[in-house]
MIGUSE-943558 format. One record per residue (C-alpha): x, z, y. Coordinates in steps of 0.001 Angstrom, whole numbers, plus 524288, in hexadecimal, padded with zeros to 5 digits. Layout:
{c1 X; c3 Z; c2 Y}
...
//
This chain:
{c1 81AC6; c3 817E1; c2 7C6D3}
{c1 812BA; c3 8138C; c2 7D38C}
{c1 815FE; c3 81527; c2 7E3BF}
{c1 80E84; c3 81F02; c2 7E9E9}
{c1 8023B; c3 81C66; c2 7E0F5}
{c1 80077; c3 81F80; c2 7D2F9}
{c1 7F7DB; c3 822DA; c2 7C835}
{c1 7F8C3; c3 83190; c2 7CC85}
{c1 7F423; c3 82E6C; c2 7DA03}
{c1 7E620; c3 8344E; c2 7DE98}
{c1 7DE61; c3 82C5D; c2 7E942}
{c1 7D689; c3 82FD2; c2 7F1E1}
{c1 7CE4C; c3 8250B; c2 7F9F7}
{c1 7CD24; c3 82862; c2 80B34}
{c1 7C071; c3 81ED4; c2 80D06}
{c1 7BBC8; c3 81EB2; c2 7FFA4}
{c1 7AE4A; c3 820E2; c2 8042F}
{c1 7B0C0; c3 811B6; c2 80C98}
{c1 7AD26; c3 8060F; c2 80565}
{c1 7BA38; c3 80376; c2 804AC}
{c1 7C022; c3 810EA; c2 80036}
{c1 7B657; c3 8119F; c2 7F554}
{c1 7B764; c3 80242; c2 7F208}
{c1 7C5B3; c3 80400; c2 7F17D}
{c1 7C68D; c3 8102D; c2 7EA87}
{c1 7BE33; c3 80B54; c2 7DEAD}
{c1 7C7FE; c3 80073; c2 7DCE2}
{c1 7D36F; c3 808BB; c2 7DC1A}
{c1 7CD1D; c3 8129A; c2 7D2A9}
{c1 7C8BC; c3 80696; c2 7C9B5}
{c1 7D8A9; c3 803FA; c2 7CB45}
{c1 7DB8D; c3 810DA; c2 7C4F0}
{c1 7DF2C; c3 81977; c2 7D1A0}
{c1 7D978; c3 82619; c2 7D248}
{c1 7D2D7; c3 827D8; c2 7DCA1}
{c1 7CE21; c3 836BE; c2 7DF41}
{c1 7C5D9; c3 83697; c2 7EA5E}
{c1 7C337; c3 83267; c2 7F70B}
{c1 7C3A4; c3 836DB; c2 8070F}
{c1 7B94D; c3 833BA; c2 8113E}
{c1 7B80D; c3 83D78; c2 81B1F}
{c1 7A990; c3 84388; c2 81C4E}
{c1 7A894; c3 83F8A; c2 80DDA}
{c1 7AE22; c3 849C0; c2 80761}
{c1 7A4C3; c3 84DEB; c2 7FBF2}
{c1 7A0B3; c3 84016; c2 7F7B1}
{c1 7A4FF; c3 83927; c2 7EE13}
{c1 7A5CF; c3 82B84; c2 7ED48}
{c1 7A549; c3 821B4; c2 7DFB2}
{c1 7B134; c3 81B8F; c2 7DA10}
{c1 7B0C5; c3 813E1; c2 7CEFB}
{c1 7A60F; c3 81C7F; c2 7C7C7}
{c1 7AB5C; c3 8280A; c2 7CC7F}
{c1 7A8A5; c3 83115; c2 7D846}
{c1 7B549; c3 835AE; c2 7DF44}
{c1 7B41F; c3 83FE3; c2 7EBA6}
{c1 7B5A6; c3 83BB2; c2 7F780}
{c1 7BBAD; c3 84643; c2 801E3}
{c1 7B9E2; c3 84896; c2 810D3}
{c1 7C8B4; c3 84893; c2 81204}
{c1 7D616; c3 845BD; c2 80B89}
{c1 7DB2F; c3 85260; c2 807FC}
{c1 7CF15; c3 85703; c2 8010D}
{c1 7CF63; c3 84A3E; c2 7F953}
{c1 7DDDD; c3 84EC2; c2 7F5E7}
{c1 7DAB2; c3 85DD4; c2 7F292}
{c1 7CF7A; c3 85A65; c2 7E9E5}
{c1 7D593; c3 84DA5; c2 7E2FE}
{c1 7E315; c3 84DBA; c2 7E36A}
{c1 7E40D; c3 841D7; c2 7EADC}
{c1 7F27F; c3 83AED; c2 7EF2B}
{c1 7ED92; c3 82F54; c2 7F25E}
{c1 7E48D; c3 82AB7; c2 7FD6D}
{c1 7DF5A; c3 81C22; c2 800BE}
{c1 7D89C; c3 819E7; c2 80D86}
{c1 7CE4E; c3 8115A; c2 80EBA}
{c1 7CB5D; c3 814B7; c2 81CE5}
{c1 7C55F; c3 80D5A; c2 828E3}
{c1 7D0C2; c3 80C95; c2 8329B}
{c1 7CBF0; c3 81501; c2 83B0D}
{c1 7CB14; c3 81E9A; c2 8318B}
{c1 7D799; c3 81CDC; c2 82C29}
{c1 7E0E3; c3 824B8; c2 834E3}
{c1 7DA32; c3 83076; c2 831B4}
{c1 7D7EF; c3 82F72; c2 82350}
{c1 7E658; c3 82DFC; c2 822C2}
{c1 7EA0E; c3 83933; c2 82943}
{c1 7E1C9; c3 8419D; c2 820A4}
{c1 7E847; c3 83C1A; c2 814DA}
{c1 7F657; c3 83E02; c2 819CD}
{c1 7F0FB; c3 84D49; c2 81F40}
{c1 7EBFF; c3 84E03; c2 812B3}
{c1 7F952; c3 84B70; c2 80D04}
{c1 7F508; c3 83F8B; c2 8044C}
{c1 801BB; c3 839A1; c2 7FD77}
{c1 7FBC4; c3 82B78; c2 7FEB1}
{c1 7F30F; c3 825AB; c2 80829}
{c1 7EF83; c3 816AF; c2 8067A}
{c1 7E9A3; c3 811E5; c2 813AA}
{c1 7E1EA; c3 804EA; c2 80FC0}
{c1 7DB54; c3 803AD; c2 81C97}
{c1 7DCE8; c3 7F93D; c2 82506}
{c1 7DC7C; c3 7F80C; c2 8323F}
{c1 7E232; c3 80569; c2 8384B}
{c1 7E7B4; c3 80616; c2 844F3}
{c1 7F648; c3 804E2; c2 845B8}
{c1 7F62C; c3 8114C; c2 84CA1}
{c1 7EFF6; c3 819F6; c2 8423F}
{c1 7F86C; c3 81317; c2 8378B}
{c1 803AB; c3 8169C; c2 83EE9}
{c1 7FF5A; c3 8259A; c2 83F2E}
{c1 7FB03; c3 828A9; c2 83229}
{c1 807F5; c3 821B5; c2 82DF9}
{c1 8101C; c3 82BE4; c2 83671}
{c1 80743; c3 836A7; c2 8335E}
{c1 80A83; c3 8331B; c2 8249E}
{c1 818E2; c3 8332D; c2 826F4}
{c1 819D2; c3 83EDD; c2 82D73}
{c1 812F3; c3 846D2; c2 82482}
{c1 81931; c3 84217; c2 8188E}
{c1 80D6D; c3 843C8; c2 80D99}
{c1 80758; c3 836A5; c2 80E43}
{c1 80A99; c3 829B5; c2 80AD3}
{c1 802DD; c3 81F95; c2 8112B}
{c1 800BC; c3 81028; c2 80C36}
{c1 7F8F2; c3 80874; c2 815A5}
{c1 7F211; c3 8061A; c2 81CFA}
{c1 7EADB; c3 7F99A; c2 81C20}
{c1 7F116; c3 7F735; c2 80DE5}
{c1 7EC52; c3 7F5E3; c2 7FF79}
{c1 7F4DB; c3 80315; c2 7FA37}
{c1 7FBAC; c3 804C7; c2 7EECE}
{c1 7F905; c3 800A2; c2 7E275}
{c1 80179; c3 805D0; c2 7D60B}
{c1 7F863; c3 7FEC7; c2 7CB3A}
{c1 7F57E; c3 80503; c2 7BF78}
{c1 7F6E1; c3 81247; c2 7C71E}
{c1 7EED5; c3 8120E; c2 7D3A7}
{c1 7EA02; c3 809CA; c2 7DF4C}
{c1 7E81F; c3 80FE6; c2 7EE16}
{c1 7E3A4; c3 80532; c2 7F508}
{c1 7DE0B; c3 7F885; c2 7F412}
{c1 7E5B4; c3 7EE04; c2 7EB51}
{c1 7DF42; c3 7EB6A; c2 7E0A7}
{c1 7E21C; c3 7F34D; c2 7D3FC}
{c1 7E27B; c3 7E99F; c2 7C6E2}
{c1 7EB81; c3 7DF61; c2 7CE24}
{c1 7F652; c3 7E47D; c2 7C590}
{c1 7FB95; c3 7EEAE; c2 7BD5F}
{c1 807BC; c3 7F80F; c2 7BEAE}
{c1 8158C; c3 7F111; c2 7BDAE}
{c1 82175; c3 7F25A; c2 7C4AD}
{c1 81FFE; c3 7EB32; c2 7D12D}
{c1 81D6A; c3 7F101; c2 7DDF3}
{c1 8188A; c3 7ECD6; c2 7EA24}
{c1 81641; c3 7F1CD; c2 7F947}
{c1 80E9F; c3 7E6C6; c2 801B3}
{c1 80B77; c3 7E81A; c2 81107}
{c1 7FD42; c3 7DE1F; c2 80B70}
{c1 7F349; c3 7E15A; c2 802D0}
{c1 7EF93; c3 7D433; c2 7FD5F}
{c1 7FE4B; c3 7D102; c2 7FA79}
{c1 7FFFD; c3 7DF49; c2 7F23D}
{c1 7F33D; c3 7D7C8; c2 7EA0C}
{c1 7F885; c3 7CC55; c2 7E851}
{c1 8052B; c3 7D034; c2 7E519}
{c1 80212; c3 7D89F; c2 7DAD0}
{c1 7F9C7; c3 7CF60; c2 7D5A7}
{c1 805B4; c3 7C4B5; c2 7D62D}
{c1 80DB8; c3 7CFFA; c2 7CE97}
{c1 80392; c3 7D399; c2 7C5EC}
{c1 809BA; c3 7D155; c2 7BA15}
{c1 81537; c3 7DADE; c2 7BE2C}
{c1 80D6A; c3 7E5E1; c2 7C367}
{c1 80FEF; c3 7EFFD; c2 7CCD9}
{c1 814E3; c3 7FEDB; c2 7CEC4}
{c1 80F23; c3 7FFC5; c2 7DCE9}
{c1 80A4F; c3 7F689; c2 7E6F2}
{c1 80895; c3 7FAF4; c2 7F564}
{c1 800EF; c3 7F3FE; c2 7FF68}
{c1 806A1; c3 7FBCD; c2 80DA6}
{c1 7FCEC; c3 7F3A3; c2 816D5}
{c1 801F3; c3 7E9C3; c2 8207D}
{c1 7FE04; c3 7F1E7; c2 82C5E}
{c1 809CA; c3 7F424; c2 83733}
{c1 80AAA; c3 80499; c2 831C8}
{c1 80987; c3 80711; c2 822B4}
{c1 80C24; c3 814B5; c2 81C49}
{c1 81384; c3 80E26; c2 811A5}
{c1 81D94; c3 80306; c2 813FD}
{c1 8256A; c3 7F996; c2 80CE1}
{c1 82F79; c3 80172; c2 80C45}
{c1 827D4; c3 80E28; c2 806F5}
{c1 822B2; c3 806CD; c2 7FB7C}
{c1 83090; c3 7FFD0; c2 7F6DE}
{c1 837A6; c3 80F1E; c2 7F795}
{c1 82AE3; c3 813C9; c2 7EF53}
{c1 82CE2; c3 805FA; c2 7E4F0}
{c1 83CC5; c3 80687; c2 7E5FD}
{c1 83A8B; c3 813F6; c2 7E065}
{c1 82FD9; c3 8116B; c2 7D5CA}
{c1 83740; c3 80E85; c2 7C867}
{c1 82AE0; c3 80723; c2 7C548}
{c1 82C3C; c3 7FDA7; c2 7D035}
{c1 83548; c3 7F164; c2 7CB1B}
{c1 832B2; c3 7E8E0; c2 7D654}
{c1 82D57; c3 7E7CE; c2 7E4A2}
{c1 82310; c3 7DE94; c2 7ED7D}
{c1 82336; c3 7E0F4; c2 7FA68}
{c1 819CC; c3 7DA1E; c2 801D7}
{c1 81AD4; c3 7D86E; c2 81230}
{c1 813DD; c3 7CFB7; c2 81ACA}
{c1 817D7; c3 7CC66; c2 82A66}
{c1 818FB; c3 7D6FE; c2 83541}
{c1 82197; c3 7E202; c2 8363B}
{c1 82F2F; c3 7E60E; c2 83150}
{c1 82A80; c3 7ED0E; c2 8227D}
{c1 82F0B; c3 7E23B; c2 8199D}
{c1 83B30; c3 7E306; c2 8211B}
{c1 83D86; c3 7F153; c2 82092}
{c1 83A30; c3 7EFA3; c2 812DC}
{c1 843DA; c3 7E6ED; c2 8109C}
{c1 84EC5; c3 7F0FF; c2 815AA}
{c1 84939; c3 7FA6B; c2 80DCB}
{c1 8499B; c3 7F1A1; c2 80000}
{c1 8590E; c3 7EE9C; c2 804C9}
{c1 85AFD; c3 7FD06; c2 80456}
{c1 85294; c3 804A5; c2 7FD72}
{c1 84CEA; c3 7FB36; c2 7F0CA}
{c1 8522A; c3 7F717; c2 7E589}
{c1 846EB; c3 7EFC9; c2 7DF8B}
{c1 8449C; c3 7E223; c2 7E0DE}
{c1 83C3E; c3 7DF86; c2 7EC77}
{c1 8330A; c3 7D3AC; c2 7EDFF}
{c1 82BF3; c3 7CFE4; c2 7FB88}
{c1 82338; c3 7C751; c2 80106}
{c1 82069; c3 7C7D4; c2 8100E}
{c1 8125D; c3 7C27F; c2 81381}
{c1 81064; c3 7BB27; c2 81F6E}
{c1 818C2; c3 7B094; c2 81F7D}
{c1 810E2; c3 7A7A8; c2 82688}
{c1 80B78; c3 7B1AF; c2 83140}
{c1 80B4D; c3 7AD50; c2 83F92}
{c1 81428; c3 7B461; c2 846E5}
{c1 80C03; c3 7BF26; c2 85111}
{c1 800BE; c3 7BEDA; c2 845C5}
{c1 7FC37; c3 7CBE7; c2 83F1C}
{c1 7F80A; c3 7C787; c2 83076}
{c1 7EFA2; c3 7CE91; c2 829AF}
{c1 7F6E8; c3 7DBCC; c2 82CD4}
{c1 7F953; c3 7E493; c2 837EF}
{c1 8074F; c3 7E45C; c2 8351C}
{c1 807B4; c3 7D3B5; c2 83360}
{c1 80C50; c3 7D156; c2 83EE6}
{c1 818CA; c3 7C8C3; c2 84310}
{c1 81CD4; c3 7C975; c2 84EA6}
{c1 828AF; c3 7BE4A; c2 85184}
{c1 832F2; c3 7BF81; c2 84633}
{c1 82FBF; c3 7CD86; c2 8441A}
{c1 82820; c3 7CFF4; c2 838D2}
{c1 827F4; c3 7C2CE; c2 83139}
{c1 8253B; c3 7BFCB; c2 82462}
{c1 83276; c3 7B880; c2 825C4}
{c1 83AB1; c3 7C3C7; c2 82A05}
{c1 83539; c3 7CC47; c2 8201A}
{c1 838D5; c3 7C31B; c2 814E5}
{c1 8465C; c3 7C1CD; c2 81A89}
{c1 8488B; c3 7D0A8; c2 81B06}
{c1 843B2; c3 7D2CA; c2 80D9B}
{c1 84B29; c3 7C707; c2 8077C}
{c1 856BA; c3 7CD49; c2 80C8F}
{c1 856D1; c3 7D783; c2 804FC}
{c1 85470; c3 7D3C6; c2 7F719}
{c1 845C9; c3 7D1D5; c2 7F89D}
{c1 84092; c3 7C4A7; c2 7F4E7}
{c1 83468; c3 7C12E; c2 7FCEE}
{c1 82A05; c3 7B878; c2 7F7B5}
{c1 821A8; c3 7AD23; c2 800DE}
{c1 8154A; c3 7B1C1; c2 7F873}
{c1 81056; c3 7B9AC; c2 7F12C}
{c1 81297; c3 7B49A; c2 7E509}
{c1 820D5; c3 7B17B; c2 7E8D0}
{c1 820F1; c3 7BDBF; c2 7E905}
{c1 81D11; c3 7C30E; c2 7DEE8}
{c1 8258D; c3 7B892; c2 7D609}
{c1 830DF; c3 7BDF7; c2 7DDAA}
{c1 82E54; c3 7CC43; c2 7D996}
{c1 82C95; c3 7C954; c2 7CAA1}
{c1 83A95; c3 7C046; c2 7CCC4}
{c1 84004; c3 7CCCA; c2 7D298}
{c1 83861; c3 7D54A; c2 7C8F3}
{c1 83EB8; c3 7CE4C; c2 7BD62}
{c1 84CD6; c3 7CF37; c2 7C201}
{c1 84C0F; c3 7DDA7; c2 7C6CD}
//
């Protein structure tokens, strides 16, 4: 089994006449996704080359979805842009919507993220993340497919770079599902979303979760593992060293006094059963420990 992404999922690409939409969407067919088609308004008619073959590219998202069966949409978007081309896929009634973009306002996250709530068809991941990943199924985003192969770890991750290098520190385990959510201040899918989705997978054994400084997720998460999870539950918190008042990297990085720290966050998730690793690779010796005694 995979979360939210599998080998029955049909993508569609909003962008994939960009550099980056068709870049981006060559590498995730060469991973085995199928990708169906493509959206770029006042385009509709073209096609555009993938990987030797020439997929249609629409003017908007529910004619990509009538004519291909699409579920699954990744937007590679200028910011600007982005607001809208969400809307139309959550109008449009698209189960999955992976928002790679970077760089939209706080404002227009926050609206497509109500707008998505309230009308209950679309499930949004992003923006400003990597996606999900369930190798050896599909890939709708950007992390890079042949890292590693399908095993029974699972992992959700506020950084892109850290999903890569954690999977690639795991490698030899493999993984059900991996989630990059974006470290911006508003993301469709949170923390908590993704451990519900892996406490329920039966082909989930174990869980990374991955947090960095700024913001009250990891905490909330940690409630939520109290309560709700029954797998074991590795962390690691990144940030450690941050200045306090200093966004890093992300929007959401921000500390502001002890609110937010990398600190705090460890001690909220320690508290509950979740053993937190200093790096990386402490981390990822601590999951195979808690792997093994499961």
């Amino acid at each position: 089994m995979a979360v939210f992404l599998t080998a029955d999922s049909r993508v569609i690409v909003q962008g994939i006449t960009g550099s980056e939409g068709r870049k981006h969407a060559t590498r995730m067919a060469a991973g085995g996704t199928v990708i169906v088609g493509g959206v770029t308004p006042g385009k509709g008619g073209e096609t555009v080359e993938i990987n030797g073959a020439q997929l249609p590219v629409f003017g908007t998202v529910g004619e990509a979805m009538a004519a291909t069966g699409a579920n699954t949409s990744v937007v590679f978007v200028p910011p600007r842009f982005a607001k809208a081309a969400v809307i139309e896929a959550i109008d449009a009634a698209m189960p999955l919507v992976v928002v790679i973009t970077e760089g939209i306002p706080v404002h227009d996250a926050a609206f497509v993220h109500a707008y998505a709530q309230a009308t209950g068809r679309t499930r949004l991941i992003g923006p400003n993340c990597p996606g999900i990943i369930s190798p050896g199924q599909s890939n709708a985003g950007i992390t890079p497919w042949d890292i590693t192969g399908e095993g029974p770890i699972a992992l959700v991750s506020k950084s892109g770079t850290l999903t890569y290098q954690m999977m690639y520190e795991l490698r030899d385990l493999g993984f059900a599902t991996a989630i990059g959510i974006g470290g911006d201040p508003i993301v469709g899918t949170t923390h908590i979303d993704a451990l519900a989705a892996f406490e329920a997978d039966p082909a989930v054994a174990a869980i990374v979760l991955i947090g960095e400084i700024g913001g009250d997720a990891e905490e909330r998460a940690a409630r939520y593992i109290r309560d709700h999870v029954t797998k074991p539950v590795v962390g690691y918190v990144a940030g450690f060293t941050a200045p306090e008042g200093k966004t890093m990297g992300h929007a959401g990085a921000i500390v502001s006094g002890s609110s937010g720290t990398a600190q705090a966050k460890q001690v909220a998730l320690e508290a509950v059963g979740v053993r937190v690793g200093r790096t990386p690779s402490e981390t990822a010796r601590l999951l195979r420990e808690a792997y093994a005694g499961r």
